[in-house]
Structures are given as structure tokens and as C-alpha cells.
C-alpha positions as CSV (number, residue, x, y, z in Angstrom):
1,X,14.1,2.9,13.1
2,X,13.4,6.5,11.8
3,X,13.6,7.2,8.2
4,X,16.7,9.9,7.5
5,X,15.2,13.3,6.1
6,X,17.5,14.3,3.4
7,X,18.7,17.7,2.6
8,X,16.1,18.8,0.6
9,X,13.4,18.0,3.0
10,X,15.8,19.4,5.8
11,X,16.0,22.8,4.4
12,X,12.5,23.0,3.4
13,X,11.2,22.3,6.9
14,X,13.6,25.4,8.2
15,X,11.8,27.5,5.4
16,X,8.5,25.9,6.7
17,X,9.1,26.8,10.5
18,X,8.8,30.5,9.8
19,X,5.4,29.9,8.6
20,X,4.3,27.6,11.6
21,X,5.7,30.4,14.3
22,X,3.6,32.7,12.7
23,X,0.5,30.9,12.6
24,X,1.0,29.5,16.4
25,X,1.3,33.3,17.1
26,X,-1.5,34.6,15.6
27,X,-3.4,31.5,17.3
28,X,-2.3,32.7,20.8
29,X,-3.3,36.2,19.9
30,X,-6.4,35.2,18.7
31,X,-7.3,32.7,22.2
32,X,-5.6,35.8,24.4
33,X,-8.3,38.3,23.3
34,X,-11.2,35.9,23.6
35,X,-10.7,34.4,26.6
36,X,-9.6,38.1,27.8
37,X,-13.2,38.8,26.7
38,X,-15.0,36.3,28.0
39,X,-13.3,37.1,31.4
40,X,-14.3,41.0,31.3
41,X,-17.6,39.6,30.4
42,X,-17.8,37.3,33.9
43,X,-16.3,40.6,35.9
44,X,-19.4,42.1,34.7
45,X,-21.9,40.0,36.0
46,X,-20.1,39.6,39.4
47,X,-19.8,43.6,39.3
48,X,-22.8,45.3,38.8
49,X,-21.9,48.9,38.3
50,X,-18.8,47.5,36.0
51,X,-21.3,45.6,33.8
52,X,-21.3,47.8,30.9
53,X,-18.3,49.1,30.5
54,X,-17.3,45.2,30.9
55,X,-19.7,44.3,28.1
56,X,-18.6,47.2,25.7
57,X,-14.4,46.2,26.6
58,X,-15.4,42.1,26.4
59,X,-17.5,42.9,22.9
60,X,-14.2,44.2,21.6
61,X,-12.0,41.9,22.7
62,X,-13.7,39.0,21.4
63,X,-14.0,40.7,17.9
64,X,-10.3,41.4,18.0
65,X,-9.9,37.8,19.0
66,X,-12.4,36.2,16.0
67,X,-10.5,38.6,13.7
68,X,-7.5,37.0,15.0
69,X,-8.6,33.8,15.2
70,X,-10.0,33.9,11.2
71,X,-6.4,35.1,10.0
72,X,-4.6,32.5,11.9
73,X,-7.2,29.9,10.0
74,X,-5.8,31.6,6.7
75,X,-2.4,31.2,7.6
76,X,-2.8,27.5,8.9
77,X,-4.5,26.6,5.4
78,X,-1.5,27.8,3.5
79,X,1.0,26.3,5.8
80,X,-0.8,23.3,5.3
81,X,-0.7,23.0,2.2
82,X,3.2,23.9,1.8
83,X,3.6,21.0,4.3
84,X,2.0,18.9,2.2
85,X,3.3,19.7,-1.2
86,X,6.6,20.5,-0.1
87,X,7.3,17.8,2.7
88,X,4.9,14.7,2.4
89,X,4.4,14.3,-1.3
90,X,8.5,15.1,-1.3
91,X,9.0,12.4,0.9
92,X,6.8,10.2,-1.0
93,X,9.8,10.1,-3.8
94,X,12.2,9.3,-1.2
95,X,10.4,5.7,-0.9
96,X,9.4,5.5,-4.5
97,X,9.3,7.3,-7.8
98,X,5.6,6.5,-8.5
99,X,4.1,7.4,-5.4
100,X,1.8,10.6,-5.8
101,X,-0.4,12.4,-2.7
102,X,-3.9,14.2,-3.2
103,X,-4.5,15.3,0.1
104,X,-7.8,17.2,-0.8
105,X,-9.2,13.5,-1.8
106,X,-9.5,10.3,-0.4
107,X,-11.1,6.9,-0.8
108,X,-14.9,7.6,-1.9
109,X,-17.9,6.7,0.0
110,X,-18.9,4.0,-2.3
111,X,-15.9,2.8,-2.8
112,X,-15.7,2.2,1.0
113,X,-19.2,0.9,0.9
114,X,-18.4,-1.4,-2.4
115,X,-15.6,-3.0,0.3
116,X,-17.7,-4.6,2.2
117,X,-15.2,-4.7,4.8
118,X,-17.6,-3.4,7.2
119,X,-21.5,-4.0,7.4
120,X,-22.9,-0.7,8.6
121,X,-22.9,1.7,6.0
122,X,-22.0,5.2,6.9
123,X,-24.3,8.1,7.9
124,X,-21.4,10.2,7.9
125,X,-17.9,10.1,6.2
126,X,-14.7,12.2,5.2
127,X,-11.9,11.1,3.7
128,X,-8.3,12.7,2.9
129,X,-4.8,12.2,2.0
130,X,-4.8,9.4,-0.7
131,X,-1.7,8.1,-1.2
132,X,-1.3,5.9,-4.7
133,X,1.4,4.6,-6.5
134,X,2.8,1.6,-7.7
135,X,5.3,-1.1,-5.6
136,X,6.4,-3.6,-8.4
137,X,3.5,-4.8,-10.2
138,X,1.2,-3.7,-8.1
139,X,-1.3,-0.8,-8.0
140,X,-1.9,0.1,-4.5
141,X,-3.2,3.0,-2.6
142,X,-4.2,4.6,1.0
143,X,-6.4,7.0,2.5
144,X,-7.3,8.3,6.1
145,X,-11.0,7.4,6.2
146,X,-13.6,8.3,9.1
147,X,-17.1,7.0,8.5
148,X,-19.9,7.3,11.5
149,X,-23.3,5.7,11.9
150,X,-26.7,7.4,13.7
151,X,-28.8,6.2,16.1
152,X,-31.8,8.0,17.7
153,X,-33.4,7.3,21.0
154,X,-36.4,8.9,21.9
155,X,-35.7,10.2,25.7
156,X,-38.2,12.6,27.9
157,X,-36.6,15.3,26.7
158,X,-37.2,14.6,23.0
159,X,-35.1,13.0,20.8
160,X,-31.1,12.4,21.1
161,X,-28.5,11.5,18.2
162,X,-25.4,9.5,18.8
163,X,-22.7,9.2,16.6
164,X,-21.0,5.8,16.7
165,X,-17.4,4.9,15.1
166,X,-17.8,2.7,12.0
167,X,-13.7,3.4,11.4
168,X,-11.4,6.1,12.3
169,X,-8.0,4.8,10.7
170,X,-6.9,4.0,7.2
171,X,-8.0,1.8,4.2
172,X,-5.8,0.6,2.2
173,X,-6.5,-0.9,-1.0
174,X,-4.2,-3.1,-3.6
175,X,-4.5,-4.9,-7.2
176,X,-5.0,-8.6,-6.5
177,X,-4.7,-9.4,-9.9
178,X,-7.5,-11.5,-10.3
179,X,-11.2,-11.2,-10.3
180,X,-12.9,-12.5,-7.5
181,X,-15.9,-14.6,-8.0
182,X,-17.4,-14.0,-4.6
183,X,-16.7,-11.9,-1.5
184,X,-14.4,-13.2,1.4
185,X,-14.2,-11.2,4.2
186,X,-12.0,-11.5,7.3
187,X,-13.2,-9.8,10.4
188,X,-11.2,-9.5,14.3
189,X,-12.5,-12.4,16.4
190,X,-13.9,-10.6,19.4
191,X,-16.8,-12.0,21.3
192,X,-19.6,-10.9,19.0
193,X,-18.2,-12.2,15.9
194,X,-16.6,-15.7,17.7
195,X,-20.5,-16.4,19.2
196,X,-22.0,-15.4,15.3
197,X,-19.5,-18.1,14.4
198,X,-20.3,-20.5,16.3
199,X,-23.6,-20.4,16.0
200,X,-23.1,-20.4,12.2
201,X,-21.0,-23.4,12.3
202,X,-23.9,-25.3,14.7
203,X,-27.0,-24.2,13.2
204,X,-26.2,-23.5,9.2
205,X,-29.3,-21.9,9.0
206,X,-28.1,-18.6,10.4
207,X,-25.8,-17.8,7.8
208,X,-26.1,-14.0,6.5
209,X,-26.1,-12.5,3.3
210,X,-25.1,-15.2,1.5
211,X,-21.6,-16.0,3.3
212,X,-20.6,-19.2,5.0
213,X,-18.2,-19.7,7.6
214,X,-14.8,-20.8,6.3
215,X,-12.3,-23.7,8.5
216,X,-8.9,-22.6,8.0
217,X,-6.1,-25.0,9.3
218,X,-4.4,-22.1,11.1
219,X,-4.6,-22.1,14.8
220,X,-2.6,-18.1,15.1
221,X,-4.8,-17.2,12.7
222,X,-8.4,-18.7,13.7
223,X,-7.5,-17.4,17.1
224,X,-7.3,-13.6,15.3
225,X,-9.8,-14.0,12.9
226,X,-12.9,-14.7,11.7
227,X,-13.8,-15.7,7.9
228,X,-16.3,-15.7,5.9
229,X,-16.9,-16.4,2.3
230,X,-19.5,-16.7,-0.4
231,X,-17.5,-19.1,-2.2
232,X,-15.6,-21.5,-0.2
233,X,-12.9,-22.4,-2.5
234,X,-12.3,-19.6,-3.9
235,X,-11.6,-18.3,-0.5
236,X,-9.2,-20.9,0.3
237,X,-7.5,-20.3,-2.9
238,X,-6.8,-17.1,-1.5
239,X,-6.0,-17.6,2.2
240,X,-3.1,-19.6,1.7
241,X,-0.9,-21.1,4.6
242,X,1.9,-18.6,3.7
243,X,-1.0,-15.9,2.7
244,X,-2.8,-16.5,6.8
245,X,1.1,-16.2,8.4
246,X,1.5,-13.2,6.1
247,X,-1.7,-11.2,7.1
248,X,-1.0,-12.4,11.2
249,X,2.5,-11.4,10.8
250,X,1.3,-7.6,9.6
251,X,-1.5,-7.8,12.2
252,X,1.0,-8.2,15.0
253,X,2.5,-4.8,14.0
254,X,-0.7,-3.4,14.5
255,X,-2.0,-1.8,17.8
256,X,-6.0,-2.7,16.6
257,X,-6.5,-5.8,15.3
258,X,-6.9,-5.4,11.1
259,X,-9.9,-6.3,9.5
260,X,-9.1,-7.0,5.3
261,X,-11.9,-7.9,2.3
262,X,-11.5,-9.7,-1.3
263,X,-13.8,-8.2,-3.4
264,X,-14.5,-8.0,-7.4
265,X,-10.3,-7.4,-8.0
266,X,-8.9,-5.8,-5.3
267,X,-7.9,-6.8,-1.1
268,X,-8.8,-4.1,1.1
269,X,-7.3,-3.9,4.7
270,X,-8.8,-1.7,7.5
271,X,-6.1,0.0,10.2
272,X,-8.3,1.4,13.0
273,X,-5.7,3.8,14.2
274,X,-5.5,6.4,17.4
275,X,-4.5,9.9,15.7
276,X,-4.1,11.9,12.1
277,X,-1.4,11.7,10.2
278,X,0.2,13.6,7.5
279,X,-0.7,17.0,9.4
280,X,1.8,19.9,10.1
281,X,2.5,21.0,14.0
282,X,1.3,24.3,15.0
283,X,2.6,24.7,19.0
284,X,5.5,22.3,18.0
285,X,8.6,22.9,16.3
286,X,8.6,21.1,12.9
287,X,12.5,20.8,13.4
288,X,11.5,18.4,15.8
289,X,11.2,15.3,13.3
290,X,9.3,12.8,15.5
291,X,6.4,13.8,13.9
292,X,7.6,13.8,10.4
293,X,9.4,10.3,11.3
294,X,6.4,8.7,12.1
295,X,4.9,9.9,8.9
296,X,7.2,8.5,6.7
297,X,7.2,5.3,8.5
298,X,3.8,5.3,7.9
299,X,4.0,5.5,4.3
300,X,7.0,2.7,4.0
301,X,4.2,0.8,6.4
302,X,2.3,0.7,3.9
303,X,4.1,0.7,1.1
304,X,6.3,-2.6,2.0
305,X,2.1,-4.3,2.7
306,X,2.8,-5.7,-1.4
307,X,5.9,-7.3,-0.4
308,X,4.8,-8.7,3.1
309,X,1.8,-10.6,1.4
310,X,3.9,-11.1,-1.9
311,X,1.3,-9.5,-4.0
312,X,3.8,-9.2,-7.0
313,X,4.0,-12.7,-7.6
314,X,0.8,-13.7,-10.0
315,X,-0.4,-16.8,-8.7
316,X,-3.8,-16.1,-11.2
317,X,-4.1,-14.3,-14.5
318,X,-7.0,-11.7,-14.6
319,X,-10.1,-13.5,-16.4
């Protein structure tokens, strides 16, 4: 169901639509006069005895257009950032008092990294939009995170980077209250990861970094996930029966399977996700709240994560 928008958040998205007409219309503007001058530019090489005064009339049309073009980036970055002042981090209180956005930053690199919910470490990352805040007990927060990895191949033609996908989604991180011993990790069980498993489990000796495979008497959940752990009962302490139904029940409401990580004090969870969020329309109208709505739903996503795994009830003490 979509979340109302209240008043407040109405009005200021009427205010808000003036700006976003003005910077889709300096946008067209902009794309009119450049692809008006890359088209006098093409009649002048089919044409000869036109090819001058083509080049001189495309030159000018495509500085008109990248004049265009840099205003309409000036007038994006401030409608941007009245969106997200004025809309997001407003909506934010509409869910909870203590929830606070800063858009600029995100979830650092090593912080990522210091996760260890993925094993490749990034070539490549950016990360925005951190949402924090507080639901109960419980210090939690978000941020859209995309991290890459390189590879080179060495072709005929010299050498070729490719840019592979580590995550394109959202990492969301929460106070687990106690401090972990060891790392437990849970991973999707696709093929790679069932076969690593099974080998593990036949041949002990191919156990990585320090983690064992972990047996967990959940068949909904072994058929989702893998586990590992470098401490086996500290692992099970923490996967639970009503802990493995929790995290299967928030997978299911998940397009991409979830990957999550207990580590030093915190549980980390991994969303791989299709699109951005938490960024204003240009060539649609923001009174059209499908955008906005999915937003928000988002954010109570996320923020209703401490009360689907019951994070604010302190099974441990902090040591």
C-alpha cells in the first residue's frame, strides 16, 4: 500500500514542480541545439558546397546547446537538493522522529570492505544517501552503495578493462548489541557457492579464510542460503530458528536474493536492487507520486528490518 503524503509534503512538491519544468526545459533546449548541430554537421559532409557554412551554423549550435546543456546541470543540482531537503529528509519524520538523511555521504569504502559481506574488494566505489536513525533501541542505518571490480585481458589489439558488478543496491547496517567473536557470513546459494559447499563439507580441507561451513536445521533456509562461520557456536547462537524464518521471511520480499554478515557489533544485509532511489524526476511530473511512494516505502522497508528480526529485544549484553 502507498504511504499518504501529508500536506506539508503536498504543497512543497507543487512549489518543487516549477523548478523541475524548468530544468526539463532547459534540458530539451540544450539536446534541441546539439542534435540540431550535429545534424547541420552530417548535411555538410553529404553536401559538399554546403560544408562550411554547415560547419560554421553546426559550431554554433552545439555551443548554444553545451551552454544550455551546463545551465540545465545548475538548475538540476539545485532542484536536487531542494528535493532532497525538502521532500526525503521531510518524509523521513513522517516515519520517525530520529531519522536524519545526508545525501552527499554514504557508507565508506572501508566500512564496506570491514563487512566482509562480499569477498572482492572494490576497484571502484560511490556511495550516497545515508539514511540513520534510531527504531527502538536500535542504531541502524542505509546507504545506496555501488562498488566495481577490474579485470584486464590482454587482446591483439592491446589491452581491454572490464568493469564487473561487486553490488549495485543498498547496505544496510544495524546495532546487534553484542560483539561478535568471529565472522558469520550468509551468502545466496546459487551454483557456485552450493558446489564450494559441498566440497567443503566432503573434503574439510578446502575451507577458506578461516571459515567453516555451518548445518543449520532449516530446510527454507538451507535451500536460500549458504553459511559460514569462524566460530561455530557463536554462529548458531545467532541464527536462531525464529532468527533463519525472520531473515527468509524478509528475503521473500526481495526481488535478489539478500546476502547479510555478523561482524565485530553490527549485521549487515546486502539489497542488490534494479534502479536509484531517492532522486527527483526531470521529464516527469513530481505530482505524480509513484515515484515518491516507492521512496517512502523504501525507507519504512527498511526501517521496520529492526522489528522483523526483533533486534530490540537484547538477547546478549555488550562485553
Amino acid at each position: 500500500m502507498s504511504d499518504p503524503i501529508n500536506a506539508s509534503l503536498q504543497s512543497a512538491l507543487t512549489e518543487l514542480e516549477i523548478q523541475r519544468k524548468e530544468v526539463s526545459g532547459v534540458r530539451i533546449k540544450s539536446y534541441s541545439f546539439i542534435a540540431a548541430g550535429i545534424g547541420l554537421a552530417i548535411i555538410g559532409f553529404l553536401f559538399p558546397g554546403l560544408l562550411i557554412a554547415a560547419a560554421i551554423g553546426g559550431l554554433a549550435l552545439l555551443i548554444t546547446g553545451i551552454v544550455f546543456l551546463s545551465k540545465a546541470t545548475d538548475k538540476f543540482n539545485s532542484y536536487r537538493h531542494e528535493f532532497k531537503q525538502r521532500i526525503i529528509a521531510a518524509a523521513l519524520k513522517t516515519i520517525d522522529q530520529s531519522l536524519e538523511l545526508e545525501y552527499h555521504s554514504g557508507l565508506s569504502e572501508q566500512a564496506f570492505i570491514n563487512s566482509r559481506l562480499f569477498a572482492q574488494q572494490p576497484d571502484r566505489y560511490s556511495s550516497q544517501d545515508q539514511i540513520y536513525g534510531s527504531a527502538g533501541k536500535t542504531r541502524f542505518s542505509f546507504s545506496e552503495v555501488h562498488a566495481e571490480y577490474k579485470t584486464v585481458t590482454q587482446t591483439k589489439n592491446g589491452r581491454q578493462e572490464h568493469w564487473h558488478t561487486i553490488l549495485k543496491g543498498i547496505v544496510f547496517c544495524a546495532d546487534f548489541n553484542k560483539n561478535f567473536h568471529g565472522l558469520t557470513l550468509i551468502k545466496p546459494k546459487d551454483i557456485g557457492s552450493a558446489l564450494g559447499a559441498w566440497i567443503t563439507d566432503k573434503i574439510p580441507l578446502f575451507s577458506t579464510s578461516g571459515k567453516e561451513l555451518v548445518k543449520l536445521e532449516n530446510p527454507d533456509f538451507d535451500k536460500t542460503f549458504v553459511t559460514w562461520s569462524s566460530d561455530q557456536v557463536e554462529a548458531r547462537y545467532i541464527l536462531t530458528p525464529a532468527m533463519m524464518e525472520k531473515l527468509c521471511e524478509l528475503d521473500s520480499r526481495c526481488r535478489y536474493t539478500i546476502s547479510a554478515s555478523f561482524t565485530d557489533s553490527c549485521m549487515y544485509i546486502a539489497f542488490p536492487l534494479d534502479k536509484d532511489y531517492f532522486e527527483p524526476p526531470v521529464f516527469k511530473s513530481l505530482l505524480d507520486q509513484t515515484t515518491l511512494n516507492e521512496d517512502i516505502s523504501l525507507i519504512r522497508f527498511m526501517y521496520n528490518i529492526i522489528h522483523q528480526l526483533d533486534l530490540n529485544t537484547r538477547i546478549w549484553g555488550k562485553e
